[in-house]
N, C-alpha and C positions, 0 to 999 in steps of 0.2 A: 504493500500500500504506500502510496505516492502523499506524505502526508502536510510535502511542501511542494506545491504544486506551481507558486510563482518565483521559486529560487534554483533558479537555471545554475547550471557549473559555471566557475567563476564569476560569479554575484559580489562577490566580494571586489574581487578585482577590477568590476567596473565603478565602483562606486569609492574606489581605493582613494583618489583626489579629497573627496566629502571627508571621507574619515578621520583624513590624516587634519584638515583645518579641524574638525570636529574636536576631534582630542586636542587639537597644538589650544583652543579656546580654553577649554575645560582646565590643560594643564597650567596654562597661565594663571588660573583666579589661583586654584591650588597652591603653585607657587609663591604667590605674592600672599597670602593667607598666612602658610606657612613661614615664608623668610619673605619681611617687609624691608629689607637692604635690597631686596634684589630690583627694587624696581627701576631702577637707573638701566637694566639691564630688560625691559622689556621689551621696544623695540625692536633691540637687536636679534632676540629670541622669538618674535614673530616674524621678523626678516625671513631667518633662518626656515623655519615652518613654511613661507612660502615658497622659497626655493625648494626643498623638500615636497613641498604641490606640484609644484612644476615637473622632479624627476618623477613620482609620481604620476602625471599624468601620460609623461610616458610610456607607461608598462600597461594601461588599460590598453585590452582587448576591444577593436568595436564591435558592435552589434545591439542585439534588443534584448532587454531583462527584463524581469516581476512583471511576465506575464501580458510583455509587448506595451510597458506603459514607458520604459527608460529605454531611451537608444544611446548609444553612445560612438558616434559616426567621428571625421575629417573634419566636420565644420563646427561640431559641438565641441571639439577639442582648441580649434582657433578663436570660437569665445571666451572659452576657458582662459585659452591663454592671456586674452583680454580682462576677462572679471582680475586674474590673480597679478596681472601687470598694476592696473588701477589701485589693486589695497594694497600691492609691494609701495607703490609712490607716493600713497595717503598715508603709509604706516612711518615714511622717512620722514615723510614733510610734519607729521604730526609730532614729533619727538620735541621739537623746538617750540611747537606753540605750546604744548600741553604741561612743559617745563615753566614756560615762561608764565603761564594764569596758574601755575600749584594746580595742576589737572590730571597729570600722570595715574594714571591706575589701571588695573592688568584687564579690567573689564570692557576698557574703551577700545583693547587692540580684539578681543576676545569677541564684541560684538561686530566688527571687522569680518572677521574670520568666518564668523557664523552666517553673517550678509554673504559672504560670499557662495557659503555651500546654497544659501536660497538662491539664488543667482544660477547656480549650474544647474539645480532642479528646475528650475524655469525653459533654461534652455536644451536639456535632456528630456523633459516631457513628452512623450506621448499619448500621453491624457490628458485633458482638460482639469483634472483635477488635481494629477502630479502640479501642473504649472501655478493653480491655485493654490496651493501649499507651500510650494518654494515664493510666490510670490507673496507668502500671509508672513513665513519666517523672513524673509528682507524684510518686509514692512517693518514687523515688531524690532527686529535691529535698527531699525532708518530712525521710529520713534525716540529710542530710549538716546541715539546719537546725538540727536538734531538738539534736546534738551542738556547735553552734558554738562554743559558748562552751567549749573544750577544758581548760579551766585546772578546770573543778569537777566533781566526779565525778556528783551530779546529773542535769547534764547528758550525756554519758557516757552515763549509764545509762537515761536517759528513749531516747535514740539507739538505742540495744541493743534493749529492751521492743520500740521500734516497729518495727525492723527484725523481732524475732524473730514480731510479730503479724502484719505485715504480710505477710510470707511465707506464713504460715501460710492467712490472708486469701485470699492472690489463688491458691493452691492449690486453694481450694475452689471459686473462680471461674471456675481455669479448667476444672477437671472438671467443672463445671455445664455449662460454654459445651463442653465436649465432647460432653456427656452429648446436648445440643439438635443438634448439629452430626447425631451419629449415628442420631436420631431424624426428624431434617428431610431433613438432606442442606446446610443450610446453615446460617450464623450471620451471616446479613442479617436484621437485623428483621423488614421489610415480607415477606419470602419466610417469616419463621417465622411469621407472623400468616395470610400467606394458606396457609400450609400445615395450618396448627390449625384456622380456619376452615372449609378445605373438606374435611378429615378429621373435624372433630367430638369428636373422639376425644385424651383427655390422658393418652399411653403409659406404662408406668412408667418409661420414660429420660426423658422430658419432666416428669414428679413431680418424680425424685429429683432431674434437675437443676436444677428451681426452688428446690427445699430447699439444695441446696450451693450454689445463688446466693446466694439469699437470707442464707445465712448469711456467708459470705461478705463481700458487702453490709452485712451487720449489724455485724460487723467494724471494717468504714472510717466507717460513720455509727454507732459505740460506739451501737449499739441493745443495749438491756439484752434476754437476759443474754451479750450478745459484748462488752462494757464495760468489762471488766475492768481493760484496759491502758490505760485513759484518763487516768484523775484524777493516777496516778502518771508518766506523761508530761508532762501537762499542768504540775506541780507540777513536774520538773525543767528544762523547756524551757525556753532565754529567752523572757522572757515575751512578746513582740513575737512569736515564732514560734507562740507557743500563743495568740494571737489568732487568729492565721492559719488555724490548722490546729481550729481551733474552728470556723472559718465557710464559707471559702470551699470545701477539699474536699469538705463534705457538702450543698455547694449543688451542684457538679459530680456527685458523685454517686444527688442525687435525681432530675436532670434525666435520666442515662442509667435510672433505676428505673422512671419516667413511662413511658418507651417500652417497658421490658420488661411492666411490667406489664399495659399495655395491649393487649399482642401476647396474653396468657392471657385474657384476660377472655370470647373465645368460649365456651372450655373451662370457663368457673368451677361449672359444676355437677359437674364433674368433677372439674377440679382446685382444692381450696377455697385461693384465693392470698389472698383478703378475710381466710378466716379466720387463716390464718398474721398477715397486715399486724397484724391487729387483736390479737394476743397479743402479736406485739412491740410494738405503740404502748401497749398499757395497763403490758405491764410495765416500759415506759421512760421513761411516767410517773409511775407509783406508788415506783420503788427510784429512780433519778435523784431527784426533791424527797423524799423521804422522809431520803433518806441526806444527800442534802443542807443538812438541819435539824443535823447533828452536827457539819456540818465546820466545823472556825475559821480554817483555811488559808483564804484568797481563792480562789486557783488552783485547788484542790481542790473549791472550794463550787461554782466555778463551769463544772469539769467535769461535775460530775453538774447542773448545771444545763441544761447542754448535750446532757446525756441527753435529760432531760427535753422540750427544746425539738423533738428530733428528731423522740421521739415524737409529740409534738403536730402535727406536719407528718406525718405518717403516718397521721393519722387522713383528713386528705383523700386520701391515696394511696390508698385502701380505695372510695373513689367516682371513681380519673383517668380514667373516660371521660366525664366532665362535664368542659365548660371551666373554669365556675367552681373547680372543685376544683385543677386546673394553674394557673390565678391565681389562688389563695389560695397556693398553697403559691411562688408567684413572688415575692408580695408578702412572705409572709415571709421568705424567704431575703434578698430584699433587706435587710428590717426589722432580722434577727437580726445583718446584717452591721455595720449602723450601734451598735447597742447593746452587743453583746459584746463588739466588737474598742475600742470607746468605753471600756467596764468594766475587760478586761485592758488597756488602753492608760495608765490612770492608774494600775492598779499597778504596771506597766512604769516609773514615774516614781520610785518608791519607795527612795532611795540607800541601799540597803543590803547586806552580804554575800546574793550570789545562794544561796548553799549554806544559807541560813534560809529558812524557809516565810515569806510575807507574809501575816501573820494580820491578824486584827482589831482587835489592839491597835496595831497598825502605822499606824492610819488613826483610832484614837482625837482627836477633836479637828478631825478636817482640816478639819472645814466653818468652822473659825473661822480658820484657820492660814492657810489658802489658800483664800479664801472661792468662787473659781470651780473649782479640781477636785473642792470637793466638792459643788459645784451640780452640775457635771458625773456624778460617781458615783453623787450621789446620782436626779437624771434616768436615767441608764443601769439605775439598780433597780428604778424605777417602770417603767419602760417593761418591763422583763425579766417585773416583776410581772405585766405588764398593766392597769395603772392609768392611765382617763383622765387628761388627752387625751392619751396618746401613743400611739405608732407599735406598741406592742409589745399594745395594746388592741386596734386594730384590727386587725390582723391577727391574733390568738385570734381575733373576733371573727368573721371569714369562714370560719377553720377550722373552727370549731362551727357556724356557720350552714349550711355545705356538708355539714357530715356529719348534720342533723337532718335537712334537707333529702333526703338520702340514705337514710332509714332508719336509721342509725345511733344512734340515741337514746342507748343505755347508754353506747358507748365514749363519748359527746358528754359526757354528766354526769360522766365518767369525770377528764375533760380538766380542766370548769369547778372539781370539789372537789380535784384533786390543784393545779390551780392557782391555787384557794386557801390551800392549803397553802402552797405558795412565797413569797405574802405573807409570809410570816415571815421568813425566812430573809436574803428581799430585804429587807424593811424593817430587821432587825438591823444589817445594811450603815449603814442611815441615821441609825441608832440611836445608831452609834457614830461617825458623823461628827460629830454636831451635840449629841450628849448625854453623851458621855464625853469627860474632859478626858485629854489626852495630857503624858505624863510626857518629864524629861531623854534619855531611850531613843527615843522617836518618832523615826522617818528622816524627814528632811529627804526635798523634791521638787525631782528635777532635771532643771530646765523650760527649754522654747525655743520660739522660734516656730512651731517647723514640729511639736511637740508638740502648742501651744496650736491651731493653725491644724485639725490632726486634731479634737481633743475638736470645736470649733467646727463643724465640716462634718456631727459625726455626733451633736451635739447638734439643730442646724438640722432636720436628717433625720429626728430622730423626729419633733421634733415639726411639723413641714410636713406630715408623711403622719400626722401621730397627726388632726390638725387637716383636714388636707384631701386626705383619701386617693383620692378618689375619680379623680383623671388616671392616677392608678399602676394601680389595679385595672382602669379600662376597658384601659387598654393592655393591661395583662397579659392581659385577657380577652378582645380582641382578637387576640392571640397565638397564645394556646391555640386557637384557632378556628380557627389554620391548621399548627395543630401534626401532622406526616404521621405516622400511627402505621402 
């Protein structure tokens, strides 16, 4: 008698990445419980853990587990390597801020860690309900994050917005994922794809719950007009956390959007899901950089900045049953990880009272003051711009390529003149590094190696892939190729 019937051989082994954060969490609180000397040493020992993920996700076997709901393929491995890139250069950049506010504690790398395993369950899902579970464990991490800093009310409150959206969020997610259940019979992917396929037919329960997906979804990746609660989260959270939750959540969440969407595409004359994608990506690029042109806050600029970027990855989700449009959008997730969390990573350096916005005057001067963060910030705008040779060029570069290539013309022109516009905004950044002089007021940078060692990794990254992108995009495209929809 078969008494486990969803624990395929080597179960363990594909789930070996999960485990190993799993434990390196659990062992940290222990640790610092036990010996509170060590905490100067935490950091370095979640460093460590994630390098250990990394070798780690090497030795996973792909294929499908517990009973076809966990795959674990080429391109869920290249998210991977994005989720665990993003908390390696949140876990460096946070060393110095959380020194600096007396914040240090083994629980803030610990929920880190744990984010991350919800992150891989999201995008290893083959059930609508695996992904709603790795996406309920991020949340509850994203929560307790966004409030860490308990002493400023900011903070607090950025804590609150998210929880109160977030619920709100996955409510609608899950009556989608209801709404499919009741119409199918099931919330396995492959079983909703082969059931749309051989019906033909897109029910009004299968409509409306793409619509409460979708919104949903829009939600967690602030697609404009779901937005709302971003900039002002973003603007209260330590700022090491609002890296975080700038990048790596909405790479986990596009990765489960790839497979949903791709399960409708039989249906698309029925049910128009293109045209949905493409009213969210235009209006999340045109109010993202638009609004963005007014903000002086950093954190706030580079919220709606992040609008913006989302959309722009949404324009290839309008073509994912091309490869190349899963490696475009692969590439940039990686991309956006290296420059954004790069961006908020040198304001994170910024010594000053957290309960003030880090405006622009804050940064007056710094290309002369501190002649490498502001090479660094000043790289991290170029690239955000899209300005050869960097990392953040070529990949717009594939996303427009894929969606002309697709038909898409308008949204494509749509993409290139809002992302001209951002040239502004980003270059005022640079503007004021290198062109405005900084008065008795300017905060001082409070810097360390494992700061400097970050900016450095994710300077390198752009521009290695701005310059010689092409190993990352065959991989990715290789990937996508054995992507099981």
């Amino acid at each position: 008698m078969n008494l486990n019937p969803l624990l395929e051989p080597l179960w363990v082994n594909a789930i070996l990445p999960e485990i190993v954060l799993s434990v390196a969490g659990m062992a940290l609180i222990m640790l610092e419980a036990m010996f509170p000397k060590i905490r100067d040493g935490l950091a370095p020992l979640t460093v460590i853990a994630l390098i250990a993920t990394l070798f780690a996700e090497t030795m996973v076997a792909a294929g499908s587990f517990f009973g076809g709901s966990y795959e674990i393929s080429q391109i869920t491995q290249i998210f991977d390597f994005a989720f665990i890139l993003a908390a390696l250069l949140v876990t460096m950049l946070s060393r110095e801020y959380l020194n600096r506010e007396q914040l240090e504690g083994a629980e803030y790398y610990a929920l880190i860690l744990w984010g991350t395993v919800g992150m891989m369950m999201m995008g290893k899902g083959l059930d609508l309900l695996v992904v709603i579970l790795g996406l309920e464990m991020l949340s509850i991490c994203i929560f307790a994050l966004l409030g860490y800093h308990r002493r400023i009310p900011v903070s607090n409150e950025s804590s609150l917005k998210y929880f109160l959206m977030g619920a709100f969020a996955t409510g609608f997610i899950l009556y989608g994922t209801a709404l499919f259940y009741g119409a199918t019979g099931t919330t396995r992917i492959p079983d909703l794809a082969n059931h749309i396929s051989t019906s033909g037919v897109a029910s009004p329960m299968i409509t409306i719950g793409f619509v409460l997906l979708m919104a949903g979804v829009g939600f967690k990746l602030a697609l404009a007009p779901f937005h709302g609660w971003a900039p002002d989260v973003y603007q209260g959270a330590p700022t090491p956390v609002a890296a975080w939750l700038s990048v790596a959540p909405k790479a986990a969440t596009l990765l489960a959007l790839i497979r949903i969407i791709s399960v409708l595409l039989p249906v698309e004359t029925l049910l128009p899901s293109t045209t949905i994608i493409a009213a969210l990506s235009v209006l999340s690029m045109v109010i993202g950089n638009f609004v963005a042109i007014a903000q002086r806050d950093l954190k706030r600029m580079l919220a709606y900045s992040g609008i913006a970027h989302v959309g722009y990855m949404m324009i290839a989700m309008m073509s994912v049953s091309r490869d190349d449009a899963v490696a475009a959008i692969s590439v940039y997730a990686i991309t956006y990880a290296f420059m954004n969390i790069g961006a908020f990573g040198v304001i994170s350096l910024l010594d000053k009272n957290q309960n003030d916005p880090q405006t622009l005057h804050d940064i007056a001067g710094l290309g002369f003051r501190r002649p490498f963060y502001g090479l660094a910030l000043g790289l991290f705008m170029f690239s955000l711009a899209g300005i050869p040779p960097t990392a953040g060029f070529v990949s717009k570069f594939y996303i427009f390529k894929v969606a002309i290539e697709s038909g898409h013309l308008r949204i494509a022109l749509i993409g290139i003149l809002t992302s001209i516009v951002s040239v502004y905004y980003y270059l005022r950044v640079v503007y004021y590094l290198y062109m405005k002089e900084g008065d008795a007021q300017s905060p001082e940078l409070a810097t360390g190696i494992f700061s400097v060692g970050a900016l450095v990794i994710a300077c390198v990254g752009i521009l290695v892939i701005g310059i010689y992108p092409t190993p990352l995009f065959r991989t990715a495209l290789n990937a996508a190729q054995n992507l099981l929809r």
